[in-house]
N, C-alpha and C positions, 0 to 999 in steps of 0.2 A: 563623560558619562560612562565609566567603566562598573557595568554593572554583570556580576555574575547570576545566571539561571536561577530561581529558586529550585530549592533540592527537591527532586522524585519523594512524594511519599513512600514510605517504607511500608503502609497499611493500604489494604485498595480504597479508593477513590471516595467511597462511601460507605457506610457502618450506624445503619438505621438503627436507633436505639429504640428497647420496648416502649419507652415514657412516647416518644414521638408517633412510631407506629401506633402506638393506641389510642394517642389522641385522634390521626387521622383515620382510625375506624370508625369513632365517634362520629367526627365530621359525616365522614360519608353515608352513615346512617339518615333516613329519610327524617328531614329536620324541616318544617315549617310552621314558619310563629302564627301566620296567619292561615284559616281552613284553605286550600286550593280548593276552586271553582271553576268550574267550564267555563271557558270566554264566552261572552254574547255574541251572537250574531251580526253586533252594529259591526261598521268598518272599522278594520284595524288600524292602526297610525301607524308611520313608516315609523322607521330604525331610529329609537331618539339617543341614541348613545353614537356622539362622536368617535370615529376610527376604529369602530366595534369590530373592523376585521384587518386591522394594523397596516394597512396598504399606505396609509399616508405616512410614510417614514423612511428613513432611511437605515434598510434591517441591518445588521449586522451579518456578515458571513463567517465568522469567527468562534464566535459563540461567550467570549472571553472579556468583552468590553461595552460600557453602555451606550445607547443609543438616547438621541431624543422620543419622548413616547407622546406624539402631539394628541390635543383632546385630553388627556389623563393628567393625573396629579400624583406624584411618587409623595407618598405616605412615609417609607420605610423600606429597606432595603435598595434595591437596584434590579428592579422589573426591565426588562429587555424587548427589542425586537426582534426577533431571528429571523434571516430570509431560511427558507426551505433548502435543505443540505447542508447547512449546518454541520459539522463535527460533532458537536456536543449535544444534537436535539434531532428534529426529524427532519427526515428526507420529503424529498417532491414525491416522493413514491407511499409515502408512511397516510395508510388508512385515517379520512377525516371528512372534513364539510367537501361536497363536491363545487362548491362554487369558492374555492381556496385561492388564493393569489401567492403570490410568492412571498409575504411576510407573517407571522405570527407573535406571538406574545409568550415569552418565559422568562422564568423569575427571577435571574441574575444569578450572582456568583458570591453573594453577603450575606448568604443567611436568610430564613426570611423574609418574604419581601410582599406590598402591599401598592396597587395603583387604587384611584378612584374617579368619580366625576359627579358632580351634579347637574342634574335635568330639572329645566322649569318646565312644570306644568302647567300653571296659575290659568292658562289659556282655557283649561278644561275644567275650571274649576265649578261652574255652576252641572254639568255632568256627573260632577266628582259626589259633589256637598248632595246632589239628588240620592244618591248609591246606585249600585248595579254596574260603575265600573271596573272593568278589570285589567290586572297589569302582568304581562308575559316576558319574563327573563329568559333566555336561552343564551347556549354557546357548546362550542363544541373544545370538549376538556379533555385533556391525558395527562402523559407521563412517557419514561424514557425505560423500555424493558423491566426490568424487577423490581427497582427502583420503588418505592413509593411516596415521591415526591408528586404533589398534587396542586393542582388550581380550584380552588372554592367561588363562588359570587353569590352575594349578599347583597340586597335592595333593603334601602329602609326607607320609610313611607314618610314627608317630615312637612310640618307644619310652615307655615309663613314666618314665625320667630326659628325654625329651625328644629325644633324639639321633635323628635321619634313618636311617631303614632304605629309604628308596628316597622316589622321586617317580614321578606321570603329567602328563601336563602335554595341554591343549586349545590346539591352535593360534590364534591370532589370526586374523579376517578383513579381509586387505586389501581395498583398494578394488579389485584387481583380483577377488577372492573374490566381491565386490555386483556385477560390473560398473557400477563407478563410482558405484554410485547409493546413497541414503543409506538404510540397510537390514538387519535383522538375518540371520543365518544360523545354523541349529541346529549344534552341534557335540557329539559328546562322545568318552571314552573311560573304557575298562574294562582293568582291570588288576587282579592278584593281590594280596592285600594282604600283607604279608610278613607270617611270623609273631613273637609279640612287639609287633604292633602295639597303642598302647594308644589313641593321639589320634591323628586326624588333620590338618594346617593347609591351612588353603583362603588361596592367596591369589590377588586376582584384579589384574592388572599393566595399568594402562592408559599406553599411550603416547602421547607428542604428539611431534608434529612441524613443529608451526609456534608459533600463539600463543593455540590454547586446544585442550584435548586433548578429542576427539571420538570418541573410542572409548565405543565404548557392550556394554552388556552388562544381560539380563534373563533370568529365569526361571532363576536359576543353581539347581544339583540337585544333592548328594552321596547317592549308595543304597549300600549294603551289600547281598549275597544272603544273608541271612540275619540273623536276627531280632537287632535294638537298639534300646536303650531313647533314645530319639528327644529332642533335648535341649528344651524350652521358652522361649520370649522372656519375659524378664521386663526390667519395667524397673528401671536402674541402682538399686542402692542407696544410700542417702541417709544418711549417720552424720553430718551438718554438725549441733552441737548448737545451741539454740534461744537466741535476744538480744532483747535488750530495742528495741535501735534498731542501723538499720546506714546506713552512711555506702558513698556509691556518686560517684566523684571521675574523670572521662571525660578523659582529655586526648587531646592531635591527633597525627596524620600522622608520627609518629616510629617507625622500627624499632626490635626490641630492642634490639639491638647492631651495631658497625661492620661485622661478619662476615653477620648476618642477611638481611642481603638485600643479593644479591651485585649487583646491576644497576643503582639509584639515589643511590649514593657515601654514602649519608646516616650519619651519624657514630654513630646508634642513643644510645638510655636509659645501658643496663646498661653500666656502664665507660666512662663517658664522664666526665671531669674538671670539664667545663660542668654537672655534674649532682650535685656535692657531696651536698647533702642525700637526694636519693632515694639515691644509691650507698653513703654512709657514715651516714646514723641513717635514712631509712626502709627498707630492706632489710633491715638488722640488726636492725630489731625485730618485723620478723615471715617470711613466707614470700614467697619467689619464685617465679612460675610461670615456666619455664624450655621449657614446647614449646606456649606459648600464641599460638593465630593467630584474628583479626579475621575478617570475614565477606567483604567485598565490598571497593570506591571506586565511589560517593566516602563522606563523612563519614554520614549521614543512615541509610541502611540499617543499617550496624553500631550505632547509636543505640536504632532499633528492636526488633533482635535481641535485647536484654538487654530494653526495656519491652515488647516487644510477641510476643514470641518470633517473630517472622515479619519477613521484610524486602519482602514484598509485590511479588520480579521486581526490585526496582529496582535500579540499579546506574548508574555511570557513562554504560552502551551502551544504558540503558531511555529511554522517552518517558512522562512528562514530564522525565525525569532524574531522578539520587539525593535532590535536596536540593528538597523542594516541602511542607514544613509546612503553607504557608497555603492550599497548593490541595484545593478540596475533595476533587476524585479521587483525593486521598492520602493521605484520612481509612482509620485502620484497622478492618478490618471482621470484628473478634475482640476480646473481649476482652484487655487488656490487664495489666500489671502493678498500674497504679493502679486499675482496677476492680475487680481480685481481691483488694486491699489496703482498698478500700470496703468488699466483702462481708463481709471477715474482720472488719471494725468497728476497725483500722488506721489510723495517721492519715499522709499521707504528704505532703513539698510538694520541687520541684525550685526550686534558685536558680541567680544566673548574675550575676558581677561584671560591674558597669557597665550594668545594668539599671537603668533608672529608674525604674518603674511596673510595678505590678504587672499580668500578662498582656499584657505588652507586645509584640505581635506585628509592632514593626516596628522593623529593623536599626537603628543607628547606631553610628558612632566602632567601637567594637573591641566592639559587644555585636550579637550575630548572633542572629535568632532562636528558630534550630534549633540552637543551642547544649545545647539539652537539646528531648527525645524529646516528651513528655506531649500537645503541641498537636495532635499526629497522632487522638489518640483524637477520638469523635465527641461524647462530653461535654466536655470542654475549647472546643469550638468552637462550639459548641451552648447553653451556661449562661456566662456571664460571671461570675454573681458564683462560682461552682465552678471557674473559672482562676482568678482573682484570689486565692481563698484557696488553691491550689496551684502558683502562679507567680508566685516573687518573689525581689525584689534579694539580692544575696548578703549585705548588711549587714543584713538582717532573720536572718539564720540566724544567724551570726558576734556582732553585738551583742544580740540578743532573746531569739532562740529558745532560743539554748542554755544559758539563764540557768538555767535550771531542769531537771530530767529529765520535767516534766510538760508542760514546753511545746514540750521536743524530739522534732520527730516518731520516728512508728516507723519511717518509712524516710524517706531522705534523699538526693537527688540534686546534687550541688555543683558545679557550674563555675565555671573559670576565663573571662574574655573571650578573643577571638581573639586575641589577643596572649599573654597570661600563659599559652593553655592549650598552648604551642609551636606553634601554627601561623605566625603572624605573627612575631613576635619569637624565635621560637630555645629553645631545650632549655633555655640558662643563664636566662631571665626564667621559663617554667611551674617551675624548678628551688626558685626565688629564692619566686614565687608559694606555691609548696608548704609552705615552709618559713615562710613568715609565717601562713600559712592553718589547714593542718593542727593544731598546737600549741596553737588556739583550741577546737578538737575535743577533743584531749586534756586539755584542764585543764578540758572543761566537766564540768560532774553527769552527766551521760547516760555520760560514758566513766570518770570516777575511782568513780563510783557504783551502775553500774548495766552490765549485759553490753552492749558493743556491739563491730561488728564494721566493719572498713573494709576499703576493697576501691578500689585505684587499677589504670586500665586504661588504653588508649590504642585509640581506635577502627580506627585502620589505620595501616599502616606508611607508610616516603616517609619524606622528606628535609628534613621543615617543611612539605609540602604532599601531596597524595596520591602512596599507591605507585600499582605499576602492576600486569597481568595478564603472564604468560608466563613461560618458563622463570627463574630467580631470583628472581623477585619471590613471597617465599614469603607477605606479609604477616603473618609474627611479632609482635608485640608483646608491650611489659612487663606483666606483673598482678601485684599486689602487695597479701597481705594480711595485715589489722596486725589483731588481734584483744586488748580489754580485760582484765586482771585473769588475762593470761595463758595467752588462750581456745585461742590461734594458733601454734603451735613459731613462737621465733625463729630467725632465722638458716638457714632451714629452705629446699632447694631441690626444689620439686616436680616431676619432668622428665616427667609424665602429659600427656598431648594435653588442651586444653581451649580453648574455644571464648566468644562471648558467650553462646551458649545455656547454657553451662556453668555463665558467672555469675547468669543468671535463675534458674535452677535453684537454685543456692547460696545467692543472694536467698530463693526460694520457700521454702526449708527453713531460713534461721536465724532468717524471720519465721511459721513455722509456718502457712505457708499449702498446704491441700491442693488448691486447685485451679491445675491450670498452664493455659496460651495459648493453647499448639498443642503438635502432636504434635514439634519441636524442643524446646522444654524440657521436656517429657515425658520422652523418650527421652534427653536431654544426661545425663552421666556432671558431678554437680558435683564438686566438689575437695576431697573429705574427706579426703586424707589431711593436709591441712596445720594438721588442726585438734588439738590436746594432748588426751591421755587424761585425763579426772578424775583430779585426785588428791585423795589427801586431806588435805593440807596445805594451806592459806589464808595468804594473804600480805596483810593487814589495806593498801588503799591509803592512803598519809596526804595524800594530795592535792596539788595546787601548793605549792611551797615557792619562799621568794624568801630572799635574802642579800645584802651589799653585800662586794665584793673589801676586805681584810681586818675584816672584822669575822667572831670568831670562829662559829660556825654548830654547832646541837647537834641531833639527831632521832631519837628514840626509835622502831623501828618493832617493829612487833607483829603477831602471826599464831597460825593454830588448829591442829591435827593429832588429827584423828580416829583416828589409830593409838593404842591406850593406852600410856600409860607412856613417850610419849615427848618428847625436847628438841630445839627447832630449832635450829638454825647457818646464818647468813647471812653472804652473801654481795653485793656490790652491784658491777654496771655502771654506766659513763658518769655518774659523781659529778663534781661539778663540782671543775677541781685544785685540790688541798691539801684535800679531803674523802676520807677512811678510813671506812668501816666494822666494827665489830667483831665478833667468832662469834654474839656476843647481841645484834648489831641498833642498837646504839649506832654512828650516823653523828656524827662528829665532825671539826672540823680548822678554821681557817681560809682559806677562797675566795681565791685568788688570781690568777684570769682571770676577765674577764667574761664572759654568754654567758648561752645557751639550752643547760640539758642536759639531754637525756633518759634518765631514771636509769630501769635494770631491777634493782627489787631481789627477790633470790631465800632462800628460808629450804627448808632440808632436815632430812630426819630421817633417822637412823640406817640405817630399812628403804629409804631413795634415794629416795624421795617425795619431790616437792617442789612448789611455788607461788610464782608468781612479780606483784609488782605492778610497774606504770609510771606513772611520772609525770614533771612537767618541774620542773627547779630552774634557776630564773632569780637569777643572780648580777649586779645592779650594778655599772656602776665605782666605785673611792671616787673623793672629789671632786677636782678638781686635777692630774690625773694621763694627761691627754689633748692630743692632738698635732692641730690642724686645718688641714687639707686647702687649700692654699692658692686656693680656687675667684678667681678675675677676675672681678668684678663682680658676684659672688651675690647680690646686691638690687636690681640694676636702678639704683644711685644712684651711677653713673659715666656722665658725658653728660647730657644734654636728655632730660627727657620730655615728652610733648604735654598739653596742656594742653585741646585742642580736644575732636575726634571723633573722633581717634586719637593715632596715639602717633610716637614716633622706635626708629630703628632701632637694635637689643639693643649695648653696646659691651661688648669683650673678647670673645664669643663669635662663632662661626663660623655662618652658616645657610647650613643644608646643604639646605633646602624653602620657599619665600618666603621674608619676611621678618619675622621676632618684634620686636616692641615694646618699649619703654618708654614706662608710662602713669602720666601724675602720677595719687596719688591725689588725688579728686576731682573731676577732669574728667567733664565733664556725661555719667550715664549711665554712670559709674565705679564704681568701691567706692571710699569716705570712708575717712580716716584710721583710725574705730573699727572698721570689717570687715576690717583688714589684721592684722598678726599683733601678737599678746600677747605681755604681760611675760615673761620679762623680756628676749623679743626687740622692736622696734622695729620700725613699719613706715618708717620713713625718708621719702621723697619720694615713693617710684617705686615700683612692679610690674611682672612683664614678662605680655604676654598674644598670641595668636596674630597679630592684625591682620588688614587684611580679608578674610581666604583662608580658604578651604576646611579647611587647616590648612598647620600650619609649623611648624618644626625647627631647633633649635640646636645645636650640640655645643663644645664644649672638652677637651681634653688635658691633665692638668696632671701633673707629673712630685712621684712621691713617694719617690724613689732616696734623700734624706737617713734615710728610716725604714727602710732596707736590714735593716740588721742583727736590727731591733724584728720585722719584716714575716716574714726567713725561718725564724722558729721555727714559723709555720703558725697561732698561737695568738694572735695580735694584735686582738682587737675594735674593728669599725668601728662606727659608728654614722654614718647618713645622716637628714640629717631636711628639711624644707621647708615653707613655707606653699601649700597649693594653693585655689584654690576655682574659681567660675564665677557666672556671673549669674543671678540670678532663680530659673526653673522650667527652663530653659535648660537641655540637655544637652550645653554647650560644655566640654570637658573641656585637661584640661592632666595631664602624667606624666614622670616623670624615670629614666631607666634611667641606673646607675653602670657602666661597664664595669669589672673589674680586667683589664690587660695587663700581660704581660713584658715584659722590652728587644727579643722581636721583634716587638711589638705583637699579638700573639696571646692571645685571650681567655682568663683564663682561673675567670671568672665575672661575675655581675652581680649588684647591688641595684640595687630600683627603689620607687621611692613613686608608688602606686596613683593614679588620676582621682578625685578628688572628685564622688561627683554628686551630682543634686539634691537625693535623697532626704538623702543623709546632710548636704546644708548645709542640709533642711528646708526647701526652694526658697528659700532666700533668697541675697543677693547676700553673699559671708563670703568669706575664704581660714580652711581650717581646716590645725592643724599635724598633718603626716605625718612617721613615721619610719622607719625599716626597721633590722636593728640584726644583725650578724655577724659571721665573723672573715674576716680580708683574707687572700688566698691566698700563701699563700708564691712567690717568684718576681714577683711583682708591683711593675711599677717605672715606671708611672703609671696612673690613673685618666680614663678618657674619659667626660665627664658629659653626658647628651644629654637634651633637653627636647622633647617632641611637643603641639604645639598640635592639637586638633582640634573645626573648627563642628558643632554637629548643628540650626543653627537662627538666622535673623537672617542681616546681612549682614557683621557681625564677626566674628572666631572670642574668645571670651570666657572660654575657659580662663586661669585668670589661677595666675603662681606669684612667692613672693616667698622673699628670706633662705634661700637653700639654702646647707646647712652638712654639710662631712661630719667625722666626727673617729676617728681612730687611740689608739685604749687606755683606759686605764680612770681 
């Protein structure tokens, strides 16, 4: 997670423009729809506005990142709670309500921004429909010095169907209101309530006018004169039903979508073409969250927020800064995710590709250390061998862990490296990532066998690297959840506000854990509606299925329905082509594309019940029947190679970053003939390896126009494969991204074969074979193959790659 500061503006902080300023003179001009009227004498009703003076929460000290705002409902933008001393707002000293607590209410850092809530009244209603009663908004509002960023509150008076029978509305305080100074000021008003009133909606409006919105707002107050029954804060309720294990998958710095965030050009997730797999098989098989936003920038605090429910102030604008894992002052000082997952007698461990060792607390090549959250905690830093058995390589999840449902943890943290997780390398390599990763999950025990729940997220939005703060920059991202055995509605779009606190939450209750963080996941609303009602029909999983392109393919499936007397009829998705299914569950046909498919098969009954299972059906090519890629020099055994202590320079490719080698094998300090690549490939002469730099870069173009016709059915299977390795214990790594381009040379995806590291060559000096395997993009009419050398150690760079082969069909 190598993320640089965003840059110092060059302009100050704020630059109230006329259009904004004059609206909020308007505003604050004495505005009410309905006459104000003296309260009556009857007794007044307590406080009917939940968390009217923001004490239920947990504020923020930072100023820079959002909170839960319990009681409220975020409209728009990213309304906040600030504790008192703040940085960016006011002090315990700054003139206001004298009965103030240590938390308040301002507008966020987006622009903007809008809470609300509705009040039943209904209780008053024969009071109401008589007239004469009246209803008292108050609160006490400001601003930050000259600033004229402001809080408004608005009541509207609303009938039993909902419709508006009037408003009153509280001015906003400008800064000329404070004289200048940063400050609250009591405000309120009384008005009639119409009759017919059943609710009323509070909403309170904060404005900004530069580049973080400073309107502030406490002790808000709704009364009635006359007697109602006064509502209760309870916290959200929770219907996420209970799993065996859940899968928790973080990716980087990407918007939702192109439209989401109007200010950093970034091409966004959702509808992106570069994004094949998440847009076209993980989307569809489970739920979208559609008004889901991130906490802060930089990367580190939104990390937090999901393990530790708290982001501790930090933010981009904080000292030490957002990204400080290994400094102790930024050890967290609450329990956490992983300790309440300890209590519960839960076994939990985070991984992280291209990780070498386990608790490995120090960066290299594309593996960052704060890639995942845990090290924050004060047991992780504190017990060694307690990281060690909670902090490990991704190939310990992927080939070990998941071998079994008993050695798969209960919870699960999974990273991609800086590169795969779209920070580094782009949307189409974390896309490409996904799709090789994921599918290991899916065919493991823990998910064909047993309830489990996945849950993909992206910690902030931006463009491949962090968004920003200020108007547009909404920081949206994707969340994406895929739930086992049909736990999850497919195809399902959820448009509910939700947050990381959202997702710890959601965590909290599908591992049946009763104790939360903090008062953020306490109070976060998680995302129950995305999850399927019980039914009572059972879709028996039959587990990974494999097939070879024509040979014919036959699958019996089978399922329960506790309705009596009743018969299923099924139905099946994404069968791999020339596979049918029939009423009675009989999968039959002949395979005739190759490929990965992820089959949703569904069985119903008569009363519309139904249950659905998922699995993958992986179809072979037949033999003979494949087109290869004509790569230049894909073994390094065109030209000279050195023979010494190094090597000569790569022939037929381009270096685009020093200079890449050819190295006989054998050469002293080399890999020997038998570490090079196996039958019934040949290691030949040569291998290419970085050379003595830091790291280094190859690329080629090669034109695949003759495969036109084959290419634009969409449905063409590639296959890419490689020998990669590295020396020793060494974490000198080596990787191959495939570009596909059109004839305008426009991406319009990737494969890539993963860094070999130590762990998985078992520290020894080997190239192991790598492959990556999918269908080639229609439109596609060359292939750009690029090779990354990179040192973590010595004065060679020792990534070594040999025999790269790519192939077209089956």
């Amino acid at each position: 997670m190598s993320r640089s500061a965003l840059p110092s503006p060059s302009s100050p902080r704020r630059g109230a423009t006329a259009a904004v300023t004059t609206a909020l003179l308007a505003l604050a001009a004495p505005l009410v729809t309905l006459t104000p009227q003296p309260a009556s004498a009857a007794t007044q009703s307590a406080n009917l506005l939940l968390n009217g003076s923001a004490e239920t929460s947990q504020c923020s000290n930072g100023g820079w990142e959002e909170t839960t705002v319990p009681g409220w409902q975020l409209t728009s933008g990213d309304p906040v709670i600030n504790c008192y001393g703040v940085p960016t707002g006011a002090a315990t000293t700054t003139p206001g309500s004298p009965t103030k607590g240590g938390a308040y209410f301002q507008g966020g850092s987006r622009g903007s921004s809008e809470m609300t809530q509705v009040t039943d009244v209904s209780s008053a209603a024969t009071a109401i429909d008589a007239g004469g009663v009246h209803a008292t908004a108050s609160g006490w509002l400001g601003g930050v010095g000259s600033y004229d960023d402001a809080a408004a509150v608005t009541i509207t008076y609303r009938s039993a169907s909902g419709a508006s029978l009037g408003t009153s509305a509280i001015a906003p305080v400008l800064a000329a209101g404070r004289s200048s100074t940063t400050s609250f000021v009591q405000r309120s008003t009384t008005g009639a309530v119409p009759a017919g009133t059943r609710s009323i909606l509070t909403a309170v409006d904060f404005t900004m006018t530069g580049t973080q919105n400073d309107g502030m707002a406490d002790d808000l107050s709704l009364t009635l004169d006359t007697p109602v029954t006064a509502p209760t804060l309870t916290v959200p309720a929770s219907t996420v039903p209970g799993y065996d294990h859940v899968f928790f998958v973080m990716m980087e710095n990407n918007n939702y979508s192109a439209g989401s965030n109007t200010v950093d050009g970034g091409a966004g997730v959702i509808g992106n073409s570069a994004a094949p797999y998440i847009n076209n098989t993980l989307v569809p098989m489970g739920s979208l969250l559609t008004n889901y936003h991130a906490g802060t920038h930089n990367s580190d605090p939104n990390y937090e927020q999901v393990a530790f429910g708290n982001s501790y102030g930090r933010s981009v604008h904080s000292t030490p800064g957002s990204n400080c894992i290994t400094d102790p002052a930024c050890t967290a000082t609450n329990n956490g995710l992983g300790d309440n997952l300890d209590a519960a007698g839960k076994s939990w461990k985070e991984y992280v590709q291209s990780q070498t060792s386990n608790c490995q607390t120090t960066s290299s090549g594309q593996y960052e250390n704060d890639d995942v959250p845990f090290y924050y905690a004060a047991k992780m830093k504190n017990d060694n061998a307690y990281c060690q058995a909670h902090w490990q390589p991704l190939p310990q999840l992927l080939g070990t862990d998941l071998s079994s449902t008993a050695t798969t943890p209960d919870f699960v943290w999974a990273d991609a490296d800086s590169c795969n997780d779209m920070e580094n390398c782009g949307i189409g390599a974390g896309d490409t990532w996904l799709s090789q990763t994921l599918p290991t999950i899916f065919n493991s025990p823990a998910w064909t066998q047993q309830r489990s729940l996945l849950i993909v997220s992206w910690d902030e939005d931006g463009a491949n690297s962090p968004g920003g703060f200020g108007p547009g920059q909404t920081n949206q991202v994707a969340t994406i959840v895929v739930g086992s055995q049909g736990t999850v509605q497919a195809g399902y779009q959820d448009a509910n506000r939700y947050d990381h606190y959202s997702t710890a939450r959601t965590i909290e209750g599908a591992l049946g854990l009763t104790a939360t963080m903090t008062n953020n996941d306490k109070w976060a609303t998680p995302y129950n509606e995305v999850f399927a009602t019980p039914s009572p029909v059972t879709a028996a999983n039959p587990g990974a299925q494999n097939g070879t392109v024509g040979t014919p393919a036959s699958l019996q499936l089978t399922g329960t329905d506790s309705n009596p007397g009743q018969s299923l009829s099924w139905t099946a998705t994404g069968l791999p082509t020339g596979l049918s299914v029939s009423s009675s569950g009989l999968v039959s046909g002949t395979p005739t594309t190759a490929g990965s498919y992820s089959v949703t098969a569904t069985a119903s009954d008569s009363t519309g019940a139904t249950g659905s299972a998922g699995f993958v059906w992986t179809v072979a090519p037949a033999a003979g029947s494949t087109w290869s890629v004509p790569i230049a020099n894909p073994g390094a055994e065109t030209g000279a190679c050195g023979t010494g202590s190094g090597g000569h320079q790569a022939q037929g490719w381009t270096a685009t970053s020093n200079l890449p080698q050819q190295v006989c094998y054998g050469a002293p300090s080399y890999p020997v003939t038998s570490q090079g690549p196996k039958a019934p490939e040949t290691p030949g002469a040569a291998f290419f390896d970085g050379g003595p730099y830091a790291s280094s870069q190859m690329t080629q173009t090669v034109s695949v126009s003759s495969q036109a016709s084959k290419i634009a059915t969409g449905t063409l299977p590639y296959s890419l494969s490689g020998w990669i390795g590295g020396y020793s214990s060494q974490g000198d790594s080596a990787n191959v991204v495939a570009t596909f381009l059109n004839a305008s040379g426009t991406s319009l995806g990737t494969a890539s074969l993963a860094t070999v590291t130590p762990a998985m060559r078992g520290n020894q000096t080997v190239l192991l074979h790598e492959t990556a395997t999918g269908t080639v993009p229609a439109g596609t009419a060359s292939v750009k193959f690029t090779a990354t050398f990179q040192r973590s150690a010595g004065t060679d760079d020792d990534g070594y790659l040999d025999d790269l082969s790519m192939t077209f069909g089956s």
